[in-house]
Structures are given as C-alpha cells and as structure tokens.
N, C-alpha and C positions, 0 to 999 in steps of 0.2 A: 520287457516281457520275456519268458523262460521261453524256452525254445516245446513246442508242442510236443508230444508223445503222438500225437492223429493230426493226421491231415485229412482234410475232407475236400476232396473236388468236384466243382459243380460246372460243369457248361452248362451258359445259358445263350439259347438262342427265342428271341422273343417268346420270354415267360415274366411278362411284369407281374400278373397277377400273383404268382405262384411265390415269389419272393420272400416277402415278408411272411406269410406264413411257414416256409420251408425251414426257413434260420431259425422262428420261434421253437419248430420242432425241435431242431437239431440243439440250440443252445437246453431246451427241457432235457433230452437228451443227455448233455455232456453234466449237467447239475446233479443228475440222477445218479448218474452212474462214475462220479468223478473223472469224468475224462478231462485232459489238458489237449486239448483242441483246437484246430486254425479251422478257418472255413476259407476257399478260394473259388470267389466265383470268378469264370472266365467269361466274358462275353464275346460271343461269337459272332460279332456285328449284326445286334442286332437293332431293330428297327421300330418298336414300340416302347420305346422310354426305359427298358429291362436295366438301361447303367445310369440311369438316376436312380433308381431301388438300389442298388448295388452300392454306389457313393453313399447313399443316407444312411445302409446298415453299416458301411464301413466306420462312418463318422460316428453313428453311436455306439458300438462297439469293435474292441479294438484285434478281437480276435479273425476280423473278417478281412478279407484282401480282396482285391479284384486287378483282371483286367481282360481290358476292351483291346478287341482287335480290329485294326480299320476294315475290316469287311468281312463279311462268310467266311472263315476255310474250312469249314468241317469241323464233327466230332473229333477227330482221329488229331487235327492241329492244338484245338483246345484241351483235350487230355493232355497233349506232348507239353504245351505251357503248362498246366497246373501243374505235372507233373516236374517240371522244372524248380517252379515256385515252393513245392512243397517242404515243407521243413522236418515233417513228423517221421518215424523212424516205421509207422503205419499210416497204409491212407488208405482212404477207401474215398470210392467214387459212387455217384445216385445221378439222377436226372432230376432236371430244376421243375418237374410237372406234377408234382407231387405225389406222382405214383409209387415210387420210390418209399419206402418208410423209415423213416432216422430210427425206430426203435428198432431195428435189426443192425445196427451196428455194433452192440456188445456182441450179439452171436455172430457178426463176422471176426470179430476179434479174438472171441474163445475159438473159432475154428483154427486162425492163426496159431494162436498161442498151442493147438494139439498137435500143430507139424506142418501145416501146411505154408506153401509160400503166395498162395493167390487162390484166392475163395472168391467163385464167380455165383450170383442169384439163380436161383430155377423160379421163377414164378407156375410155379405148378399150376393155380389156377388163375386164370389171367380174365384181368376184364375190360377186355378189347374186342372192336369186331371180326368177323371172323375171318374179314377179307387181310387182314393185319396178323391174326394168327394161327390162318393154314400158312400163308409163305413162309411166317418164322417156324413153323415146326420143320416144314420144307427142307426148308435152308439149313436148320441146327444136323438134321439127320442128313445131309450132306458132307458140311463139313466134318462131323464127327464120322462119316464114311469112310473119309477122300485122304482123313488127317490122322486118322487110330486117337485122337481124344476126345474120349467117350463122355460127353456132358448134355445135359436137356438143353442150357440154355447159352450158346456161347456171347449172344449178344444183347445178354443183361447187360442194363447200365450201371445196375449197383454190384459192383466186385469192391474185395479188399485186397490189399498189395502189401509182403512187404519190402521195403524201402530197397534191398536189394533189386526187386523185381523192376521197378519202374524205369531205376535207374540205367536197365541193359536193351529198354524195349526201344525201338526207333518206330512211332508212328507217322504215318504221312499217310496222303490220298483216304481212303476209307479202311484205313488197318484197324482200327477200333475193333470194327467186329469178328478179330481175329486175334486177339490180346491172349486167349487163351492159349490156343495154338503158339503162338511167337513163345511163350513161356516157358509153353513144354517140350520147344526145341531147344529152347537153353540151358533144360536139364529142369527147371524147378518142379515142384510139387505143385499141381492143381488141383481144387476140389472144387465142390462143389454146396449148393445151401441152399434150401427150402426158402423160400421168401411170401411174406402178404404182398400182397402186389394189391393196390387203390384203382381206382376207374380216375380216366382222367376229369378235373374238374373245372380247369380254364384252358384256351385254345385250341389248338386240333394235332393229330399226330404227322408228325416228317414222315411217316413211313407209306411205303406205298412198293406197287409192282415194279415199277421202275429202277426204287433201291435194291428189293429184291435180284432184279435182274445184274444190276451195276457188281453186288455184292457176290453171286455169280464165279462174274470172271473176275473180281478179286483173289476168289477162293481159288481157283489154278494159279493166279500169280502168288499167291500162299505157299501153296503146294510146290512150287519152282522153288522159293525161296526157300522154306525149310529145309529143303531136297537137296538144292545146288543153288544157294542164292552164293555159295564160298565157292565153289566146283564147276563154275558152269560148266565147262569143258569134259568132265564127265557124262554131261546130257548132251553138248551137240557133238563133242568126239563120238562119242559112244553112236551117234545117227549119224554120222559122215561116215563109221565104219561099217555101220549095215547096210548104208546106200551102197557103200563100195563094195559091198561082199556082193549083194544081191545083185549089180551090171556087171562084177564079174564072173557071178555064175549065169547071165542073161547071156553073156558073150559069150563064155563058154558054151552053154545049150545051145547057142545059134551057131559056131561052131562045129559044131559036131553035124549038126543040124544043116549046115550049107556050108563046107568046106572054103568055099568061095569068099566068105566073107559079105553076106548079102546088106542090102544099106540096113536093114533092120538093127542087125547086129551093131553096125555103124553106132547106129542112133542112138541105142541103149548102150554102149562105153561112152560115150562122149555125153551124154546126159548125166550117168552116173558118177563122171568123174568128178564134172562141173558142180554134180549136187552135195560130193562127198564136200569137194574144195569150199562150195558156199557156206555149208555146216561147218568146216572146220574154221570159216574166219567169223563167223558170228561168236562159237565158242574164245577164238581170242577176245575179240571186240567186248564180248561179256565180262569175261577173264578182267580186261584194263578198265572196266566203268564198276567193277564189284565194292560197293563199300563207300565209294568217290565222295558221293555226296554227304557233304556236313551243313550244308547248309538248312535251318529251321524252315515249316513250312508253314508260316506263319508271321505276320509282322503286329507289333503290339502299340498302338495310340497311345496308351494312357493305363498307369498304374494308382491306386488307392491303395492304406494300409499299410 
C-alpha cells in the first residue's frame, strides 16, 4: 500500500452505531474527490462493542487501522496516538458521532493548501442543547480572551493539520481543547472554517458542566504553559521579587513608623523573606521538571491494519 497523502483520525469512545456509517461517508468521500486516504480509528476503551466495528471495517478494507486502548484516557491520549500512527503528510480529525461531516474535508484541505497550517471547525449553527452550547460559547470566548487566539470555535473536533503541526504538539490530561492555542505558540498559522454540524443520531454527548468546569482550570495551566511552560522562573522569580520589594517597603514604613522596630514590622520581613524564598524554590523546582516527561499518556492493547 502507498503511503496516504490524508490521514483521517477518529477517537472512538462508545460509538458502535455510528461506525459503519462514518467510514461509508468518508470512503464516498475520498472516491469523489480522489483522495489517498488512511482512516485511524482509536478506541478509547470503550465498552459497547465499538472495537469489533473497528476490527470488521479494518478486515474489509485495507485503508483502515485501529487501536484500542486498555482503558479511558481521554480525547487528548487518543488524538496523541493517531496522531503518532498517522502517515499522511495531511490529517484531519472528526468525532466518531456522526456530527462531524466527511464532506468538509476537501475544504479543510483547500484551506490548507491557501496558507494555513491548522484549520479548526466553527459549527456556526449547532444542533445541540443549549445547556451544551452556552458553556462552549462560554469557554471559546474565554479562552480566546485569556490567549489573544481569536477563533469561535477552539474545541471543534473536526480540525485539519499539517503533518508539521502534529508532530510538535504534546497532548496529555485534556490538552485537546486547546490544540489551537498549543499551535499558535509554536508560531504556526491558525484559521479557521465554517462547518455543517449534524444533530447527533446515536448515544448521548460526553459534554457537560463538569467538563466545562475541568476545562477551566486547564485553560490557566494553558495560559502557564505558553507563557512560561520554558521560563518558569520568570513567573515565580518575577513573585518572589514583589514579595520581597513589598516586606521591604512594609519594614521600611514600619520603620519609620516605630523606630523601635515593633513585632509588626518583625512579622512582615520574616513573612516576606520566607515567601520571596518559597517562590524562588518552586521556580527552580519548575525550572528541573520542565519538559522531563517523555513518557505517552496512554497504553495500547491491541492494533489492526
């Protein structure tokens, strides 16, 4: 088999239904429009049969790969393995719920092809309820806040990449829905794209207040990272020298204030010093764990394909 021009990844966490239809699209799809295409479904451990569909599409055709992971770890795991797996020198990503639509993959493609290095979905009009899309408009206009990258929708699941982009991104824990952002700290070109967006048709949506909230404080450990995920030491130097400025103008005013040295004054140098010094050893401690981890967050059962 020729090595793919597209890569297409699909985490699946319990979407039997949605299987075999998905592939049909997407192989109509790639016949249409002559694409040279892989298709990788990852299984995200899941639990209603979803990697027997996966197995049966793999065995009858030979463009499809899979693999299962012994358990849950997340979106953010299973993108990092397709993305590992992928061969194409383009890939784009969709969710296995069929909301997603395979016919917007040529125009993720001509987006690429105009300049761009990562083309994320806007589902402009979404047909979700509403408790599912107040939090995400919420949250997009947060992070497009907090982060200066101005997009509607950062946590579409249908984005294009290419092949440079994937390759630099390190996802773990719930970094998924910040792929755009991670991109645009590494310099690339992000855009963005109009997309149909489908109502779902089999099972129920992961999303909820909870993700919302989780997604949150991701988005400050984001915001650390792009900032000073290289530099800690600029963020807690940088607070160990304002603690220390401000107990030494607290001493100083108290100072002036009671010549005597009253325990106040005490209290505020010996706070201040302690709190400069605490800041300054977190910032090394950061300094020596920065980057450390190479290990995947994710372990794989069993590969097809």
């Amino acid at each position: 088999m020729t090595e793919p021009a597209l890569s297409l990844v699909v985490p699946v966490y319990n979407e039997r239904e949605s299987l075999a239809a998905l592939h049909a699209e997407i192989a109509a799809v790639a016949r249409a429009h002559d694409l040279a295409a892989e298709v990788i479904f990852v299984d995200d451990g899941s639990t209603d049969g979803s990697w027997a569909v996966v197995r049966e599409l793999a065995a009858a055709d030979p463009r499809v790969r899979g693999l299962r992971f012994r358990r849950n770890f997340g979106k953010a795991a299973a993108l990092a393995a397709g993305f590992q797996l992928a061969r194409g020198t383009r890939i784009v990503t969709l969710d296995a719920d069929l909301q997603d639509d395979p016919a917007e993959v040529p125009n993720f493609l001509k987006q690429l092809d105009a300049g761009d290095d990562l083309v994320s979905g806007w589902k402009k009009v979404r047909h979700d309820p509403w408790h599912k899309v107040f939090p995400s408009r919420v949250f997009n206009a947060l992070v497009s806040g907090l982060t200066g990258v101005k997009l509607h929708d950062h946590n579409c699941g249908m984005k294009a990449y290419a092949a440079a982009v994937v390759r630099e991104l390190h996802l773990y824990g719930e970094m998924h829905r910040f792929i755009t952002v991670l991109a645009a700290a590494k310099g690339f070109r992000v855009g963005e794209l109009v997309i149909h967006h489908r109502a779902r048709q089999f099972g129920r949506s992961k999303y909820g207040w909870k993700r919302f909230l989780r997604g949150f404080l991701d988005l400050l450990t984001v915001r650390y990272l792009t900032m000073y995920g290289r530099r800690p030491m600029h963020l807690f130097g940088g607070c160990a020298l304002l603690v220390a400025a401000v107990a030494g103008l607290a001493a100083l005013v108290g100072a002036i204030w009671s010549p005597d040295w009253s325990p106040l004054t005490q209290v505020a140098i010996v706070l201040g010093v302690l709190g400069a010094l605490v800041l300054y050893l977190f910032g090394l401690q950061a300094e020596a764990l920065a980057a450390q981890r190479t290990d995947e967050p994710y372990s794989i059962a069993e590969r097809v394909g």
